[in-house]
KEZAZA-987632 format. One record per residue (C-alpha): residue in three letters; x, z, y; residue number from 0. Coordinates in Angstrom, 1 decimal. Example, Ala and Ser with C-alpha at 12.3 -4.5 7.8 and 13.67 -1.06 7.14 Angstrom:
<recs>
+---------+--------+--------+--------+-----+
| residuo |     xx |     zz |     yy | num |
+---------+--------+--------+--------+-----+
|     ala |   12.3 |    7.8 |   -4.5 |   0 |
|     ser |   13.7 |    7.1 |   -1.1 |   1 |
+---------+--------+--------+--------+-----+
</recs>
This chain:
<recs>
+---------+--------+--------+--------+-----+
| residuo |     xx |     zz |     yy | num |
+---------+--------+--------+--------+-----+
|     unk |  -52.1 |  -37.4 |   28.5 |   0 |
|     unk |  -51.9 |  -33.4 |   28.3 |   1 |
|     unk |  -51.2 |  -31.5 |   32.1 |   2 |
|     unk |  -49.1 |  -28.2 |   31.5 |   3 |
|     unk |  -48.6 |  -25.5 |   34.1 |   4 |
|     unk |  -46.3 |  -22.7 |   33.2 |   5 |
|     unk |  -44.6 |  -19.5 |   34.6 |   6 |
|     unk |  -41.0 |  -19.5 |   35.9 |   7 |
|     unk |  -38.9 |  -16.5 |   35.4 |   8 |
|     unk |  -40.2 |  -15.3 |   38.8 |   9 |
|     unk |  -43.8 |  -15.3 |   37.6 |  10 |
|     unk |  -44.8 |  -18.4 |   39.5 |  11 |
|     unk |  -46.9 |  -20.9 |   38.3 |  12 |
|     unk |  -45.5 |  -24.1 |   38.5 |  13 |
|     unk |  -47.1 |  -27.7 |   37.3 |  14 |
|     unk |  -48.8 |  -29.6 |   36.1 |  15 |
|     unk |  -46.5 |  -31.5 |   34.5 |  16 |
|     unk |  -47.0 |  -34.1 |   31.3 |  17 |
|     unk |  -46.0 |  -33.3 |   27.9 |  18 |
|     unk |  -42.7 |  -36.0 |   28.4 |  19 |
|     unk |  -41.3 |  -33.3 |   31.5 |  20 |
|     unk |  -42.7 |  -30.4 |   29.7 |  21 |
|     unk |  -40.6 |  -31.7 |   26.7 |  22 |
|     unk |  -37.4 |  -32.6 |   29.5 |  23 |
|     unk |  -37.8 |  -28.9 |   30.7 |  24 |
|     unk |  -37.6 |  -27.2 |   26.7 |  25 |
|     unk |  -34.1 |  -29.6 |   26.8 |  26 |
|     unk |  -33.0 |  -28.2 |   29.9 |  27 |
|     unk |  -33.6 |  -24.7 |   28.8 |  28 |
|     unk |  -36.0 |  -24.0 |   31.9 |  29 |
|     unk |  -38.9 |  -23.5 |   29.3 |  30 |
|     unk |  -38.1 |  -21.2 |   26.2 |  31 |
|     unk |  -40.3 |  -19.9 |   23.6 |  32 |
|     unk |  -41.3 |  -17.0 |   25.6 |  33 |
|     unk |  -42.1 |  -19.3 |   28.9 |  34 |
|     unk |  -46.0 |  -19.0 |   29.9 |  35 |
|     unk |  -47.7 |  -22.3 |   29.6 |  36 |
|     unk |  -51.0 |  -23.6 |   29.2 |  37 |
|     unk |  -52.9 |  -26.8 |   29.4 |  38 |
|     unk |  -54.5 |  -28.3 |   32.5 |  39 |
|     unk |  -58.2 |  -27.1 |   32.3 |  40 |
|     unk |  -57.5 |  -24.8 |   30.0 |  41 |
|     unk |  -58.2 |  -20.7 |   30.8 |  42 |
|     unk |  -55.7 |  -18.9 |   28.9 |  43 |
|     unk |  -51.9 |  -19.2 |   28.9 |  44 |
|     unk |  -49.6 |  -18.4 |   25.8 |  45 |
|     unk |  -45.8 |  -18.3 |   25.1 |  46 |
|     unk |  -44.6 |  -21.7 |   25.1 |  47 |
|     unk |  -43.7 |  -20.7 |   21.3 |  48 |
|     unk |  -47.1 |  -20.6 |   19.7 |  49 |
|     unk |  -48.1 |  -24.1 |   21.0 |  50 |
|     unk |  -47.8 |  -26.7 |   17.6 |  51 |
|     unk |  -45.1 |  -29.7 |   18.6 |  52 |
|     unk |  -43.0 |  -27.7 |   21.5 |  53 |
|     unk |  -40.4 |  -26.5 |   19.7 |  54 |
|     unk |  -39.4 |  -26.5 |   16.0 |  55 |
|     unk |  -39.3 |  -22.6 |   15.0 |  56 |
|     unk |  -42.7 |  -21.5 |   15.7 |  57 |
|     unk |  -42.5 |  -17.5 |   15.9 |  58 |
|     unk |  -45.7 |  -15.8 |   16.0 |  59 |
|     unk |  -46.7 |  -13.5 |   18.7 |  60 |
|     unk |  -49.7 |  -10.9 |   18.7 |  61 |
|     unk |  -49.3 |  -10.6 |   22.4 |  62 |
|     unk |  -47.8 |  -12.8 |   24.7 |  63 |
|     unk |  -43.7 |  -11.6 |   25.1 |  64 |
|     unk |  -41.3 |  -12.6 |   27.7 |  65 |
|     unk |  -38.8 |  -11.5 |   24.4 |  66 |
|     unk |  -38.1 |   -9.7 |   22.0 |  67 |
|     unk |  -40.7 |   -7.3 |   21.9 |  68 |
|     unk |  -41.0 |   -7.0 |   25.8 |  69 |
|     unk |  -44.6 |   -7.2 |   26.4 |  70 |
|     unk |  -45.9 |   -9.3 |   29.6 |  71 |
|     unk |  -46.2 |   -6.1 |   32.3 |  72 |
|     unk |  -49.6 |   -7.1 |   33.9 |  73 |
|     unk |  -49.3 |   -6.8 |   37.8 |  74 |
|     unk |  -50.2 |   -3.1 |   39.7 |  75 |
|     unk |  -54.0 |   -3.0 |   40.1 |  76 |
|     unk |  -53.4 |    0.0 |   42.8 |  77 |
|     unk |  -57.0 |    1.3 |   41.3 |  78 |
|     unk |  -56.2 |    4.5 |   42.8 |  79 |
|     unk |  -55.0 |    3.7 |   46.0 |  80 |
|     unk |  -58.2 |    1.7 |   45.8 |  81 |
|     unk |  -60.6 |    4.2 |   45.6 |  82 |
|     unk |  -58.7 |    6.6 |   48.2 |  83 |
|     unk |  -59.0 |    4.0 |   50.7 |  84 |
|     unk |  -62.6 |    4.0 |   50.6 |  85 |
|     unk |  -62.7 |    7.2 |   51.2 |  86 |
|     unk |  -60.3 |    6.4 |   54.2 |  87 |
|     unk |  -61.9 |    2.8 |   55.4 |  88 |
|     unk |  -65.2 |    2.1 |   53.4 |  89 |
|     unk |  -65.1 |   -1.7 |   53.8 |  90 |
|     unk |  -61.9 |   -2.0 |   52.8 |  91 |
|     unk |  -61.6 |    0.1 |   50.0 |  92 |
|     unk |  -64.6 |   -1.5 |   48.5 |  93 |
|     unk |  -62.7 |   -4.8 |   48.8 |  94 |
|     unk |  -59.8 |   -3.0 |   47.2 |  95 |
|     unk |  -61.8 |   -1.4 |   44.3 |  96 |
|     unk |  -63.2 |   -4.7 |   43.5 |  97 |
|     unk |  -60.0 |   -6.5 |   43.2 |  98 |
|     unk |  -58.4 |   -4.3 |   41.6 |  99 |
|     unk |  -61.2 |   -4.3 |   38.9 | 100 |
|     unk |  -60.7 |   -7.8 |   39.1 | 101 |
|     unk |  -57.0 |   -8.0 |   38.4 | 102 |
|     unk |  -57.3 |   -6.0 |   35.3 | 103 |
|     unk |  -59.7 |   -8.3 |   34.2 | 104 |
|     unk |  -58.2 |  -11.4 |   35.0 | 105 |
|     unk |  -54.9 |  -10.0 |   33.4 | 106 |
|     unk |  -56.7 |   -9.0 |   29.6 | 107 |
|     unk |  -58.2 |  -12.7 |   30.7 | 108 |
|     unk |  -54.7 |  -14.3 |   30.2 | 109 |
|     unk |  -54.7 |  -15.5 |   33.9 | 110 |
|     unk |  -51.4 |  -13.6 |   35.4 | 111 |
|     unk |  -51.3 |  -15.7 |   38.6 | 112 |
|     unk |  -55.1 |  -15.1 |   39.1 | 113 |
|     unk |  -54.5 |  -11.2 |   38.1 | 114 |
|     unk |  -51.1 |  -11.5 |   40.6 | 115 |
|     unk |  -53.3 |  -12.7 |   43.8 | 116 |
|     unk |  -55.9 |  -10.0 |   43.1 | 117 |
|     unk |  -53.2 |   -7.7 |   43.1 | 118 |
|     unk |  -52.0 |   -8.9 |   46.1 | 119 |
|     unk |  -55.0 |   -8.7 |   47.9 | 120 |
|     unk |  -55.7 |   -5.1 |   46.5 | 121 |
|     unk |  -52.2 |   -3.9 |   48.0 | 122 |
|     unk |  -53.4 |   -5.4 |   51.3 | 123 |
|     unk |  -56.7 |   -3.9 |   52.1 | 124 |
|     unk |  -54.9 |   -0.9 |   50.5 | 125 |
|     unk |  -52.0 |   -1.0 |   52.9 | 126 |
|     unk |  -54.2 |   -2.1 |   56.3 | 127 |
|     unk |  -57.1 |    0.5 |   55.3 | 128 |
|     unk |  -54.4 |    3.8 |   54.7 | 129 |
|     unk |  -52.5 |    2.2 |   57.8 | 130 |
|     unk |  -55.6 |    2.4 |   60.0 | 131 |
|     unk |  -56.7 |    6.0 |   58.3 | 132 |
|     unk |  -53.2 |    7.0 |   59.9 | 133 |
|     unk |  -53.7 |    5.4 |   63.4 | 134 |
|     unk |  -57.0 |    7.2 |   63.8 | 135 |
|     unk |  -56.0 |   10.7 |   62.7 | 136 |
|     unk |  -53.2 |   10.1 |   65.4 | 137 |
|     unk |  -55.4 |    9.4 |   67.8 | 138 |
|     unk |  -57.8 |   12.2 |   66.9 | 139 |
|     unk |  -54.4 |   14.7 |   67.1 | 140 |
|     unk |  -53.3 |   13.2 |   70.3 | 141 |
|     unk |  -57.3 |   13.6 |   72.0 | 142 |
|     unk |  -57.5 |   16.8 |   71.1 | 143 |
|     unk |  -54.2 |   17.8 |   72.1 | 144 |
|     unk |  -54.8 |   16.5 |   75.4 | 145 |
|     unk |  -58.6 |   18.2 |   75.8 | 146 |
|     unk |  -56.7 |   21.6 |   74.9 | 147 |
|     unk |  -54.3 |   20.8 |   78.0 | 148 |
|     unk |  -56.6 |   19.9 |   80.3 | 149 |
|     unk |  -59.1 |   23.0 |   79.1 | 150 |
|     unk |  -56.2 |   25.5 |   79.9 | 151 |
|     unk |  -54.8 |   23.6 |   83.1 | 152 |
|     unk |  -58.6 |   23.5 |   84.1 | 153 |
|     unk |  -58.6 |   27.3 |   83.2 | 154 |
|     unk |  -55.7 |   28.4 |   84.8 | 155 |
|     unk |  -56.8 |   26.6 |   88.0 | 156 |
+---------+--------+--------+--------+-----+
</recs>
């Protein structure tokens, strides 16, 4: 028997569950059409819609749509905060560059929650890296603040 996982309205993947509750979750309106699913094993996930059996209008998608022409909006990759980062923190903006790399292609892969954690981790190394870029130039402006001080306290002495 078949294992589905599929996307909630928040974007969180959710399963597995058999074809019987995938079949209980169509009734109950928690999977439509446009819902993400795909089969246990399986590396790409579609619309709900273009898989034969789930439901008895079949509409035909080029892309995968949340509705009516809304495309699926892959997550940020922050490729830009990325590559200022390294110039900021080397180590991790390399991490950053890489996932965000890796987030695109996991995206164009049909993996969103893969592509979402990338993402995630890009933002992070992001966020710590520019954080510590800020703490350092701080302490730089607050060194040299101090050594001008002393130099005309010394001076004046």
């Amino acid at each position: 028997m078949a294992k589905w996982f599929y996307y909630d309205s928040f974007g969180n993947k959710k399963g597995p569950v058999t074809n019987d509750d995938l079949k209980s979750l169509i009734g109950r309106g928690v999977v439509t059409p446009q819902t993400i699913v795909g089969a246990d094993g399986e590396q790409y996930f579609f619309p709900a819609g273009q898989v034969d059996g789930l439901f008895t209008q079949q509409p035909q998608y080029s892309h995968p749509q949340l509705n009516n022409n809304v495309s699926i909006s892959p997550p940020p990759d922050y490729l830009i905060w990325s590559a200022i980062t390294t110039f900021m923190c080397l180590p991790l903006g390399v991490i950053a560059v890489v996932m965000s790399i890796l987030a695109k292609s996991a995206f164009r892969a049909g993996d969103y929650a893969d592509a979402k954690s990338k993402s995630t981790t890009a933002f992070w190394c992001n966020l710590i890296g520019t954080i510590g870029f800020v703490l350092y130039i701080i302490a730089i402006v607050i060194f040299v603040a101090i050594s001008i001080i002393y130099e005309a306290h010394v001076t004046n002495s």
